[in-house]
PDB file as gemmi writes it, atoms N, CA and C in Angstrom:
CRYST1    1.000    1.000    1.000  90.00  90.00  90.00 P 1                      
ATOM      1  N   UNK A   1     -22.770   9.246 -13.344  1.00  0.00           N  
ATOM      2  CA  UNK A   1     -21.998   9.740 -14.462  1.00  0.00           C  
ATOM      3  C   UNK A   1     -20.538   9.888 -14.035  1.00  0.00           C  
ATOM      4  N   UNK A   2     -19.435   9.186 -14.958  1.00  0.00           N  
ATOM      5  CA  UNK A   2     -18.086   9.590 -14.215  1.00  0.00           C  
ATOM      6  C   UNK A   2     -17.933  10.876 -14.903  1.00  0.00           C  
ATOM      7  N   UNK A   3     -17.096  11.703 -14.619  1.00  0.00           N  
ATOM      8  CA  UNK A   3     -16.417  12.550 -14.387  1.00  0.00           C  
ATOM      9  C   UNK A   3     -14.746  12.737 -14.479  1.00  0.00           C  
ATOM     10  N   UNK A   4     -14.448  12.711 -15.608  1.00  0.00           N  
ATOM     11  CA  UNK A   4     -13.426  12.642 -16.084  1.00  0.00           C  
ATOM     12  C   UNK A   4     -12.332  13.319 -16.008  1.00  0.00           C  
ATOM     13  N   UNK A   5     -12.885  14.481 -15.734  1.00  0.00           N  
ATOM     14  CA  UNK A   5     -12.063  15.874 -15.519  1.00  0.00           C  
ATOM     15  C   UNK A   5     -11.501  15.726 -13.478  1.00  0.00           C  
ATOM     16  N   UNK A   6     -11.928  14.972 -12.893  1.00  0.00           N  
ATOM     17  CA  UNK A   6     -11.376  14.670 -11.602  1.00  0.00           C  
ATOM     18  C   UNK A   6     -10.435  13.564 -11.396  1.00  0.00           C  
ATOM     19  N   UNK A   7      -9.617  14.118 -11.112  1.00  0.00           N  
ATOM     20  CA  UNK A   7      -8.146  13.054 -10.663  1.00  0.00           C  
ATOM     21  C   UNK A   7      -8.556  11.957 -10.156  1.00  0.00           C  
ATOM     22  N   UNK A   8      -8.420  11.141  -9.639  1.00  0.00           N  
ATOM     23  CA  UNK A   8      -8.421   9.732  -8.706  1.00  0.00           C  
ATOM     24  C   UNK A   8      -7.791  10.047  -7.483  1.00  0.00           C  
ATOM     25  N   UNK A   9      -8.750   9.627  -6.462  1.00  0.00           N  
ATOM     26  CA  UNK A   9      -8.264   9.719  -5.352  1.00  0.00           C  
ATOM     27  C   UNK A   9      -6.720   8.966  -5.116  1.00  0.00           C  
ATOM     28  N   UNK A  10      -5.947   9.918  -4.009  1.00  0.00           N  
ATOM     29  CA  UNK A  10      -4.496   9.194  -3.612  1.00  0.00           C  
ATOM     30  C   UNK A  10      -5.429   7.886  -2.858  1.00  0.00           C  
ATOM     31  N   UNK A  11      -4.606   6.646  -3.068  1.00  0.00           N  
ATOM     32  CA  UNK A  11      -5.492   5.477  -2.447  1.00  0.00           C  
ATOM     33  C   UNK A  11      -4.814   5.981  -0.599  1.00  0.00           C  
ATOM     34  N   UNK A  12      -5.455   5.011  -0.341  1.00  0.00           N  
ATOM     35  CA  UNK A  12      -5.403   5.308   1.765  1.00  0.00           C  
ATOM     36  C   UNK A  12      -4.422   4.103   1.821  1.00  0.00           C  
ATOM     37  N   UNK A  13      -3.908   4.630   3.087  1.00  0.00           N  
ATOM     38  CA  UNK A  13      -3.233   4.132   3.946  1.00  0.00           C  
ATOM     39  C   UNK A  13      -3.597   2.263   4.052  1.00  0.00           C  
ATOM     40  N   UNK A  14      -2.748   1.307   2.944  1.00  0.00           N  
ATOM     41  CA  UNK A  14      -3.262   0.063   3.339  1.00  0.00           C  
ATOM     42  C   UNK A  14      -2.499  -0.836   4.504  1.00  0.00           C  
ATOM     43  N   UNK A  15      -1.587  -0.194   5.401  1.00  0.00           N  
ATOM     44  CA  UNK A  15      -1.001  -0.693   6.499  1.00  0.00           C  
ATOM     45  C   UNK A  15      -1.455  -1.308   7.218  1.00  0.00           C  
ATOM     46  N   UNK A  16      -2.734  -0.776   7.982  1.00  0.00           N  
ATOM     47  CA  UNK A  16      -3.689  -1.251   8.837  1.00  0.00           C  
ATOM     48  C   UNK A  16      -4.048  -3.348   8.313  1.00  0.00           C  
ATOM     49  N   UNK A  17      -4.566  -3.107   7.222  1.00  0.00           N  
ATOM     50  CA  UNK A  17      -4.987  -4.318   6.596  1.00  0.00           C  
ATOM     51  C   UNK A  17      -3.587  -5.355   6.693  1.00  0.00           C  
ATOM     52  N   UNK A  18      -2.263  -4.521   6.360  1.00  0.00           N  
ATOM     53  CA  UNK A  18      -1.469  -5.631   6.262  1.00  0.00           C  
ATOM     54  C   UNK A  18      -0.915  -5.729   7.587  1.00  0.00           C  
ATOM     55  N   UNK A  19      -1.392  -4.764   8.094  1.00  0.00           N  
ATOM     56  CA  UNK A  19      -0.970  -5.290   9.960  1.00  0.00           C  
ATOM     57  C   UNK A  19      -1.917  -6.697  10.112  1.00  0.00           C  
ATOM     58  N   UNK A  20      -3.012  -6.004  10.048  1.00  0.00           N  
ATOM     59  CA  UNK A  20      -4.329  -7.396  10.672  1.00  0.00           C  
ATOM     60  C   UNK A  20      -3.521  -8.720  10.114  1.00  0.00           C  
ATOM     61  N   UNK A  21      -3.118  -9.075   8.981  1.00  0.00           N  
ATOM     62  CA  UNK A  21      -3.058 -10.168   8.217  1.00  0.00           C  
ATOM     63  C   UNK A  21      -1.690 -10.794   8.697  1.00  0.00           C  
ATOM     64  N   UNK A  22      -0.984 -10.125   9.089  1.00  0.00           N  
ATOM     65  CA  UNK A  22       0.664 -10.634  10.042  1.00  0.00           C  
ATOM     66  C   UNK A  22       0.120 -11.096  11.320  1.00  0.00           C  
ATOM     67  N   UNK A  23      -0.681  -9.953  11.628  1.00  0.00           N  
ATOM     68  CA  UNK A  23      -1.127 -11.015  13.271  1.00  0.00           C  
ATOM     69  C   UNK A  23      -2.062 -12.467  12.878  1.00  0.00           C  
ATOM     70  N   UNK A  24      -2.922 -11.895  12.012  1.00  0.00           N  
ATOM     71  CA  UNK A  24      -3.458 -13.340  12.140  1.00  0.00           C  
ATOM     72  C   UNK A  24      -2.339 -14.806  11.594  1.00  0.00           C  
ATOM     73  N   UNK A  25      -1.250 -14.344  10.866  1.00  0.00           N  
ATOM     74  CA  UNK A  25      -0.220 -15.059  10.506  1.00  0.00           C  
ATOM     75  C   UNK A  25       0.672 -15.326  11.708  1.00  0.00           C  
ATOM     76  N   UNK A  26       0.638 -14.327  12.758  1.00  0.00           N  
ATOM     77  CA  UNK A  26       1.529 -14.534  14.050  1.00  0.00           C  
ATOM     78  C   UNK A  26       0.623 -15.662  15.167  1.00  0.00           C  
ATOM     79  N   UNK A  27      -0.777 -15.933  14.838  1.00  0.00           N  
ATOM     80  CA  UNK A  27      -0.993 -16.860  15.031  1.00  0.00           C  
ATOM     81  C   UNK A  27      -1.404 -17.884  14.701  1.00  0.00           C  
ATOM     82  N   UNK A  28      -1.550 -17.858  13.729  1.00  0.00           N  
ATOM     83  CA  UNK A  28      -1.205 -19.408  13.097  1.00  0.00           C  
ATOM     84  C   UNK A  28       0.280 -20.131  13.587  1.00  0.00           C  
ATOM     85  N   UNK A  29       1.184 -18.826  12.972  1.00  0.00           N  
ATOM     86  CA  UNK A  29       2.898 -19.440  13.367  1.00  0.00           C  
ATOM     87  C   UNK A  29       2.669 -20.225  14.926  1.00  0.00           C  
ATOM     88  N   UNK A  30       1.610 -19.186  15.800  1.00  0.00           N  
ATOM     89  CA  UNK A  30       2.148 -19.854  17.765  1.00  0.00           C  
ATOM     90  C   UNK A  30       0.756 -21.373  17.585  1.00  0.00           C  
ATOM     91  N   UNK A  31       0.259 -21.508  16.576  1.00  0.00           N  
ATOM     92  CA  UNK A  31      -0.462 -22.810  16.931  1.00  0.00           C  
ATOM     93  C   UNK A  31       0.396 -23.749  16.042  1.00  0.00           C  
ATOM     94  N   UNK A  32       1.466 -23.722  15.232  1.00  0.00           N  
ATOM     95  CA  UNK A  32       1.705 -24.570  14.509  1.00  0.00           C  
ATOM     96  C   UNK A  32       3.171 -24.953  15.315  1.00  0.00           C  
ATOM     97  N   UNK A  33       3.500 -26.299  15.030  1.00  0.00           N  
ATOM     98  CA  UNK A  33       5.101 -26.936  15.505  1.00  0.00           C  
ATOM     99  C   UNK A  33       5.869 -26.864  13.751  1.00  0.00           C  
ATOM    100  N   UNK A  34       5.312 -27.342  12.964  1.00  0.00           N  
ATOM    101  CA  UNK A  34       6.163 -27.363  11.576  1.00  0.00           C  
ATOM    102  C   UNK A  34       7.091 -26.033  11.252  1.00  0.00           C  
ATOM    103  N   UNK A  35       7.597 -26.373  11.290  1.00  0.00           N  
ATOM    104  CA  UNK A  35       8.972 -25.667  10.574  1.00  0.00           C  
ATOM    105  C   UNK A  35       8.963 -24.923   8.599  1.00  0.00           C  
ATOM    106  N   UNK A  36       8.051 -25.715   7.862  1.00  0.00           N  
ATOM    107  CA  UNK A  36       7.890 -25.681   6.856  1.00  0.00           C  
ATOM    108  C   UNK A  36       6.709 -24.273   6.534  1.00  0.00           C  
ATOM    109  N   UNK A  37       6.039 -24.549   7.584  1.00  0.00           N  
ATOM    110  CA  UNK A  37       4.407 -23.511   7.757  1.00  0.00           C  
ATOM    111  C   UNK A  37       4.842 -22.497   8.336  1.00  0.00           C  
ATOM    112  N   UNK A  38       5.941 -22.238   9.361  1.00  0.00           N  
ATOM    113  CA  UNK A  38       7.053 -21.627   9.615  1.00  0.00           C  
ATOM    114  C   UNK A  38       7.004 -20.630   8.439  1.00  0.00           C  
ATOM    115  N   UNK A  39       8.218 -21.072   7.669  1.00  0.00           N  
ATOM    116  CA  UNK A  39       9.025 -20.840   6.530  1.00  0.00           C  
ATOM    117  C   UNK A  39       8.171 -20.239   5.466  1.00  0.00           C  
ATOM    118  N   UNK A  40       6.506 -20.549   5.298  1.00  0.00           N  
ATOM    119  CA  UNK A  40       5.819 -20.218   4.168  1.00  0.00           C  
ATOM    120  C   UNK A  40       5.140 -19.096   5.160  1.00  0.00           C  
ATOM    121  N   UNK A  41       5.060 -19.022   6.125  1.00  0.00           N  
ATOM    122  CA  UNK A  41       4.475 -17.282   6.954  1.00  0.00           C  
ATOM    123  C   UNK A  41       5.815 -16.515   6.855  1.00  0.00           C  
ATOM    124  N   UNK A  42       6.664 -17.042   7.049  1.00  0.00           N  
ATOM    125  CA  UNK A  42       7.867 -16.174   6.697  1.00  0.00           C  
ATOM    126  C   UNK A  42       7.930 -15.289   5.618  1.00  0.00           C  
ATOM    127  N   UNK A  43       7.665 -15.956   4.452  1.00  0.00           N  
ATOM    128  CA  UNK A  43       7.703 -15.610   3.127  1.00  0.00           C  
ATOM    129  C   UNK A  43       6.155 -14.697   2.625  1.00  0.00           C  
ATOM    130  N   UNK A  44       5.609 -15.350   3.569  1.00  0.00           N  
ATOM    131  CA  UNK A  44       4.609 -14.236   3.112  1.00  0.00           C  
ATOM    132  C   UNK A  44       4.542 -13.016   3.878  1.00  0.00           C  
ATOM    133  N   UNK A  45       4.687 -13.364   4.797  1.00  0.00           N  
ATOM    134  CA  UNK A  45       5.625 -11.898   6.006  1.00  0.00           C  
ATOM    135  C   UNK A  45       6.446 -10.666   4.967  1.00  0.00           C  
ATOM    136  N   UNK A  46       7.325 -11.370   4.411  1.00  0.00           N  
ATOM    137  CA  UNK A  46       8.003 -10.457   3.512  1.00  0.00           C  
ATOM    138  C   UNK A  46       7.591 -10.086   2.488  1.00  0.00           C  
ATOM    139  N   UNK A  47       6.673 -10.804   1.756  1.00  0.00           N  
ATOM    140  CA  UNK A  47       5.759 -10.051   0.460  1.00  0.00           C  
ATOM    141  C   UNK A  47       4.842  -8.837   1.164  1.00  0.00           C  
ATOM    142  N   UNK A  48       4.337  -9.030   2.348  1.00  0.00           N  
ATOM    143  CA  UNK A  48       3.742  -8.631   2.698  1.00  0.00           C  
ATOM    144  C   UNK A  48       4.209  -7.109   2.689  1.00  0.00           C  
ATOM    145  N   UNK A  49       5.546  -6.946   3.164  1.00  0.00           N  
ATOM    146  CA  UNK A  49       6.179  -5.801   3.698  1.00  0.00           C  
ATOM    147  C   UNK A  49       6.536  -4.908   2.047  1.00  0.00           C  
ATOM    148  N   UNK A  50       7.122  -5.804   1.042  1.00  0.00           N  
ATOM    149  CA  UNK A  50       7.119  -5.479  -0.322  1.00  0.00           C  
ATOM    150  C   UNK A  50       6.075  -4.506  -0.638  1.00  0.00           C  
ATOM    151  N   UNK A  51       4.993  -5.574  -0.741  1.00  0.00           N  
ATOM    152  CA  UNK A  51       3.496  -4.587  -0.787  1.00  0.00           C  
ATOM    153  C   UNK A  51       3.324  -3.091  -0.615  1.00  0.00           C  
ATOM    154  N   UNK A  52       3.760  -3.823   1.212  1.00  0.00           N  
ATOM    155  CA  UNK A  52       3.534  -1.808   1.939  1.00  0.00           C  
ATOM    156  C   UNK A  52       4.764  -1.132   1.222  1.00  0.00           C  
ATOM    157  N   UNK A  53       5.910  -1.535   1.187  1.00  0.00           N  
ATOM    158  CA  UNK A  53       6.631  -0.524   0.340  1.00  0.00           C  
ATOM    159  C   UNK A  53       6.128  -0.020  -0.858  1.00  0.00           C  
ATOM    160  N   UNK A  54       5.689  -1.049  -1.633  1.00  0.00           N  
ATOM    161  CA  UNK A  54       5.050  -0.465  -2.878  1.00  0.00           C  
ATOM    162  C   UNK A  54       3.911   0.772  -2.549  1.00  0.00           C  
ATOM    163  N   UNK A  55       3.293   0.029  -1.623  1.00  0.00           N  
ATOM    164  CA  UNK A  55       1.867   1.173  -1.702  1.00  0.00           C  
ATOM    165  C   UNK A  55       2.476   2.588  -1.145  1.00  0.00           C  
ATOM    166  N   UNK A  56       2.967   2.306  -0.160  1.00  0.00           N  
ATOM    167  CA  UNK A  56       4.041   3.771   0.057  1.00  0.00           C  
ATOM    168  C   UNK A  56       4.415   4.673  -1.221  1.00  0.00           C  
ATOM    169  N   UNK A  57       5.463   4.008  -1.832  1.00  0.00           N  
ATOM    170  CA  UNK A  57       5.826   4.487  -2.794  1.00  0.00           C  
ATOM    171  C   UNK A  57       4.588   5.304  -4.032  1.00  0.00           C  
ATOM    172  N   UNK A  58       3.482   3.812  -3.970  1.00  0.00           N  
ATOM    173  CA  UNK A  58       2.672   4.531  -5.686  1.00  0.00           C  
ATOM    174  C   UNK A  58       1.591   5.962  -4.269  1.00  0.00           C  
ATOM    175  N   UNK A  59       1.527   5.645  -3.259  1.00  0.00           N  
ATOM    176  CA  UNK A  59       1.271   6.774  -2.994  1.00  0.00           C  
ATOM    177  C   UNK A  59       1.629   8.371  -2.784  1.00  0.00           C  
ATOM    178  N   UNK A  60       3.050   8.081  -2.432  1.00  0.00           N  
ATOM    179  CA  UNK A  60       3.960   9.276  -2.801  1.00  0.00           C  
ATOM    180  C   UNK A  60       4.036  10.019  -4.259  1.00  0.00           C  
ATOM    181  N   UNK A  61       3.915   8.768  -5.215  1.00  0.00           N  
ATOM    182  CA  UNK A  61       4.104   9.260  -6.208  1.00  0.00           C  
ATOM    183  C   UNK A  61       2.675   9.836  -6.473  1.00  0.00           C  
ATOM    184  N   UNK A  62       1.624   9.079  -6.682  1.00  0.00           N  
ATOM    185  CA  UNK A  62       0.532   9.719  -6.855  1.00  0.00           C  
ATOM    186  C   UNK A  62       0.298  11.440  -6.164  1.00  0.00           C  
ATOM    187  N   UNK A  63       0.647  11.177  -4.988  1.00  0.00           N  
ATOM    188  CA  UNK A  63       0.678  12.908  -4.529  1.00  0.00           C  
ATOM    189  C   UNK A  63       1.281  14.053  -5.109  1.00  0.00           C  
ATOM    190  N   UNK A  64       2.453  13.691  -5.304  1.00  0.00           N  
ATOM    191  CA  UNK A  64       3.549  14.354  -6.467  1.00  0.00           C  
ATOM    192  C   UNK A  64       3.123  14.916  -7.350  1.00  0.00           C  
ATOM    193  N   UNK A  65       2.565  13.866  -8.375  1.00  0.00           N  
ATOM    194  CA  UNK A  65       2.000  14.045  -9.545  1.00  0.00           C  
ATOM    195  C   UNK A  65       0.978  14.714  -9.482  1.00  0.00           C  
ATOM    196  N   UNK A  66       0.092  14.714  -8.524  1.00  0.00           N  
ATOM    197  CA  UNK A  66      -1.230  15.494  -8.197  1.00  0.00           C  
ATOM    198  C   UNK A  66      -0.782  16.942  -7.870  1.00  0.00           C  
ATOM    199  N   UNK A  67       0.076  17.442  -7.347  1.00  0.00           N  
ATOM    200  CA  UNK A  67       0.790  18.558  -7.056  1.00  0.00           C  
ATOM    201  C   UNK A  67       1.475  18.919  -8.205  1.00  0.00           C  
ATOM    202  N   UNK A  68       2.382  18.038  -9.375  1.00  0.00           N  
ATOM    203  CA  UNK A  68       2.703  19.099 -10.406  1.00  0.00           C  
ATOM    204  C   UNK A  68       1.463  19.449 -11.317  1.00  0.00           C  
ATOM    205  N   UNK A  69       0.594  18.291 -11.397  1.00  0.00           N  
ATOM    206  CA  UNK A  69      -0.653  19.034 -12.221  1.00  0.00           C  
ATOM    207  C   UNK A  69      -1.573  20.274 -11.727  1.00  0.00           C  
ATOM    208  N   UNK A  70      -1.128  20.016 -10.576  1.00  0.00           N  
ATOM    209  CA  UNK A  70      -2.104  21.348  -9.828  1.00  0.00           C  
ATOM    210  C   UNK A  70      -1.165  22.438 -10.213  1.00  0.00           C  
ATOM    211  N   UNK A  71       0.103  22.147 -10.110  1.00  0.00           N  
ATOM    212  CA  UNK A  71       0.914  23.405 -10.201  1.00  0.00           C  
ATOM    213  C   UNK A  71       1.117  23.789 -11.516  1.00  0.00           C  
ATOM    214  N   UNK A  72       0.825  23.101 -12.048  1.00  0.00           N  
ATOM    215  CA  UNK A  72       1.254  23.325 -13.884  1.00  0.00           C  
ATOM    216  C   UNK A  72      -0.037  24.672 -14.133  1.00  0.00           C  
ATOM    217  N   UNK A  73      -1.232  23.924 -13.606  1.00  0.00           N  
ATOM    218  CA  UNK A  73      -2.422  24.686 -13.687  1.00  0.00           C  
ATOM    219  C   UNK A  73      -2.637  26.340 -13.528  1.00  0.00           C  
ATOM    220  N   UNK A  74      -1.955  26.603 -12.492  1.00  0.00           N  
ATOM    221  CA  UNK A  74      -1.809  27.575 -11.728  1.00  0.00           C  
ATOM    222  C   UNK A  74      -1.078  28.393 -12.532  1.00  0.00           C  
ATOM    223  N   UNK A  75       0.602  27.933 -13.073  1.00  0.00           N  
ATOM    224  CA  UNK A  75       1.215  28.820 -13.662  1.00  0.00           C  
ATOM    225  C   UNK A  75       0.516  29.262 -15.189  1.00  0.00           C  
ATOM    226  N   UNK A  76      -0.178  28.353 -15.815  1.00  0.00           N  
ATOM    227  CA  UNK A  76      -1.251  28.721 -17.161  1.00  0.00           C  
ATOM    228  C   UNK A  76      -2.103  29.884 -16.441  1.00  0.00           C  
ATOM    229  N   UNK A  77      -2.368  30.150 -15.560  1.00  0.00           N  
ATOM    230  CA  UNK A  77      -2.918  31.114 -15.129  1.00  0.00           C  
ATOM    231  C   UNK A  77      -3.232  32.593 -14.494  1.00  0.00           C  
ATOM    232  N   UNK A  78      -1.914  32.473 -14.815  1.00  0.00           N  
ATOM    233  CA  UNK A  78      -1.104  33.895 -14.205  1.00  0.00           C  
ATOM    234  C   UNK A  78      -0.529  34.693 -15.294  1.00  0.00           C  
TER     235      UNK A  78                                                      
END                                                                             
């Protein structure tokens, strides 16, 4: 049964995952000579980092928001 009345968890820490996925991209880059395959790990290198900023961010915010609703709560209650 969901449970509606419970927030959503803050999501976790997805760093780890986008670490793994640069190394395995850091080797592909040391088996490849092309320049082009290069250039497209490059680019995904940097989406990559986008990402973690994002998830940073919607996680900050998610906490935030979880803290003024808690706090909103509190002052209805006093």
């Amino acid at each position: 049964m969901n449970n509606i009345s419970k927030p959503p968890e803050i999501p976790s820490d997805t760093c780890p995952y986008i670490n793994f996925i640069q190394q395995v991209l850091d080797e592909i880059k040391d088996d490849t000579n092309s320049s082009f395959t290069e250039q497209k790990i490059s680019l995904i290198n940097d989406m990559l980092e986008y990402v973690r900023d994002s998830n940073e961010s919607l996680r900050k915010s998610s906490a935030y928001w979880k803290r003024q609703f808690i706090n909103k709560g509190k002052r209805k209650n006093v």
